[in-house]
C-alpha positions in Angstrom: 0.0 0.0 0.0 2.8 2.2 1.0 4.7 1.6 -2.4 1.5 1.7 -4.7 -1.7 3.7 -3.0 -4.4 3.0 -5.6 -2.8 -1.1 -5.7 -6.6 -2.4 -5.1 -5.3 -6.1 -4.3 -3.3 -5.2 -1.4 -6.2 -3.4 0.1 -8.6 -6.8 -0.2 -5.3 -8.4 1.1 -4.6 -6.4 4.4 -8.6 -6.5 4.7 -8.6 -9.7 4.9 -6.0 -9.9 7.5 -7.1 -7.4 9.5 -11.1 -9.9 9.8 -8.4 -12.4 10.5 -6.9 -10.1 13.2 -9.8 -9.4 14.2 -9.8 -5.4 13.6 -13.4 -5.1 11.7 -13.2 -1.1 11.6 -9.9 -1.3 9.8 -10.7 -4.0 7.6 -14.0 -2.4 6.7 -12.2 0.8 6.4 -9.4 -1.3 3.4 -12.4 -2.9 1.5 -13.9 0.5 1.4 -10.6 2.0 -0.3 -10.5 -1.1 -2.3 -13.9 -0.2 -3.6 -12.6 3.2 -4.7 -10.3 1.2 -6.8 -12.5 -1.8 -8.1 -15.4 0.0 -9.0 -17.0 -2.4 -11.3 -16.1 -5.5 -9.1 -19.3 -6.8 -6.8 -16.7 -9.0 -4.8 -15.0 -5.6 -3.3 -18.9 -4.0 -2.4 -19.9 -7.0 -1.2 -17.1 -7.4 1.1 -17.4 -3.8 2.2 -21.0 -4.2 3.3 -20.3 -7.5 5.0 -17.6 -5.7 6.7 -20.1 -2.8 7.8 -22.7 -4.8 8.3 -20.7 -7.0 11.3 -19.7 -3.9 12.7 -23.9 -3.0 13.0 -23.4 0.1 10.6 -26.3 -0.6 8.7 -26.7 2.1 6.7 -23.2 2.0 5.2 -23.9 -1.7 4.5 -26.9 -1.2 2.9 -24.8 1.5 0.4 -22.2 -0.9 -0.4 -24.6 -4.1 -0.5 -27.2 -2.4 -3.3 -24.0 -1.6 -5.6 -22.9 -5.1 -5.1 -26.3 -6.0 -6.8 -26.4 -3.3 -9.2 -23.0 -4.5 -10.6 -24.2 -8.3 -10.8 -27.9 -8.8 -10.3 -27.2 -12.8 -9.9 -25.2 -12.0 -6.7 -26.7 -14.2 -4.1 -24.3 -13.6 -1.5 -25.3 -9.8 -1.5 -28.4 -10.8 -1.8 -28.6 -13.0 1.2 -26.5 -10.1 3.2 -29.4 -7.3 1.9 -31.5 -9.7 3.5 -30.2 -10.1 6.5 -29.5 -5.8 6.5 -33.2 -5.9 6.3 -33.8 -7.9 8.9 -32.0 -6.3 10.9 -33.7 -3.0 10.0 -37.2 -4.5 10.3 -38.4 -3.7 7.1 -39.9 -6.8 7.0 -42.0 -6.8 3.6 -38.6 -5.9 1.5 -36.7 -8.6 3.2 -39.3 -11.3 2.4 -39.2 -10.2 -1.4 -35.1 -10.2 -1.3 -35.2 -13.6 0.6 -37.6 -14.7 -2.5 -35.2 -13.8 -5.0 -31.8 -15.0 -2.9 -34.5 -18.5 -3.0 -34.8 -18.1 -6.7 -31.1 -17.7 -7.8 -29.7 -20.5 -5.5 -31.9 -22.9 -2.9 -29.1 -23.4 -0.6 -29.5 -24.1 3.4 -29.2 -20.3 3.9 -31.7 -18.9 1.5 -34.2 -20.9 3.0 -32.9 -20.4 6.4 -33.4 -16.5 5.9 -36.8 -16.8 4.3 -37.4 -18.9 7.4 -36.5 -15.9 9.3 -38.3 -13.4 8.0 -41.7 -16.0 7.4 -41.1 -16.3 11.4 -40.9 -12.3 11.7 -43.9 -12.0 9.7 -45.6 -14.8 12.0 -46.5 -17.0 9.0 -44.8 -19.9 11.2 -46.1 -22.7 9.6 -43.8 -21.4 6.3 -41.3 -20.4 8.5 -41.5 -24.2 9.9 -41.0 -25.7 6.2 -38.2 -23.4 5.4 -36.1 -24.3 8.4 -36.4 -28.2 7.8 -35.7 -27.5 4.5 -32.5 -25.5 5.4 -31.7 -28.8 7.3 -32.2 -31.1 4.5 -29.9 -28.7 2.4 -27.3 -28.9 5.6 -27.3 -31.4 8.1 -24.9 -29.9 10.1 -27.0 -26.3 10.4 -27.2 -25.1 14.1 -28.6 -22.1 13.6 -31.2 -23.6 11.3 -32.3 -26.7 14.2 -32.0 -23.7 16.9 -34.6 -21.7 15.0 -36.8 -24.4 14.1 -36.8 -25.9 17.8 -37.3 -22.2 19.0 -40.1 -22.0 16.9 -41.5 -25.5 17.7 -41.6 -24.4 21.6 -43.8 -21.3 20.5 -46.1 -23.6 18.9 -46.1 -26.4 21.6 -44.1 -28.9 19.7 -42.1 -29.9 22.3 -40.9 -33.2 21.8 -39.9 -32.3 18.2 -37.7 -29.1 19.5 -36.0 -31.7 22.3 -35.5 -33.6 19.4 -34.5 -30.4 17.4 -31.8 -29.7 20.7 -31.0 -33.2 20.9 -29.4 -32.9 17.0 -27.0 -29.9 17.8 -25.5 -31.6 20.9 
């Protein structure tokens, strides 16, 4: 960086390092820069708003997330992050129709475990139900997926099937 500023690699690079070193600001601060750079490259907004996002800074998230998915539409990762900015911001009717779309690029364990989430928030729990057995199937080895699905079974009185739910993760 010191030898070439605008090197947009060793930006990602030291990024990266610093998430490893555990130093989000400064690692959200080098994908930012690296953005700067890479302006046409979804990978660098995406890790930007992923950076922001687990520091809480929503807002700049949200900004780095949407450009992600302007550059590549098909990006499910940013996708899957939008929703969970959503979520997080409780705008609850455009996270279920970004959950939708992560569900219709790629059915993976976590598209259906976020559309799970947001069904739950809703309260449609009998969807939220299927998506979180379905987010199992996809991932057998999904804790957060048999935690939710067992929290939601206690709301509903299931209780053998959340023990059982429990039982799994230990």
């Amino acid at each position: 960086v010191e030898l070439e500023p605008d090197f947009a690699d060793a930006y990602l690079a030291r990024a990266a390092t610093y998430e490893k070193l555990d130093e989000p600001g400064k690692a959200a601060e080098d994908y930012q820069r690296a953005t700067v750079f890479m302006d046409k490259s979804t990978d660098a907004f995406y890790h930007a708003a992923r950076a922001y996002y687990n520091l809480g800074k929503l807002d700049e998230a949200m900004e780095y997330v949407e450009k992600a998915i302007e550059l590549k539409r098909t990006n499910e990762l940013a996708i899957q992050l939008k929703t969970k900015i959503l979520l997080d911001q409780d705008n609850l009717e455009e996270a279920f129709n970004t959950a939708e779309v992560a569900l219709m690029l790629k059915s993976d364990d976590i598209s259906y475990y976020l559309h799970g989430l947001v069904n739950e928030r809703k309260g449609d729990l009998d969807n939220a139900e299927d998506d979180y057995e379905k987010a199992i199937r996809k991932n057998k080895k999904f804790v957060d997926a048999y935690l939710s699905l067992a929290e939601l079974q206690v709301k509903t009185g299931s209780y053998e099937d959340a023990f059982e739910n429990c039982e799994e993760v230990l």
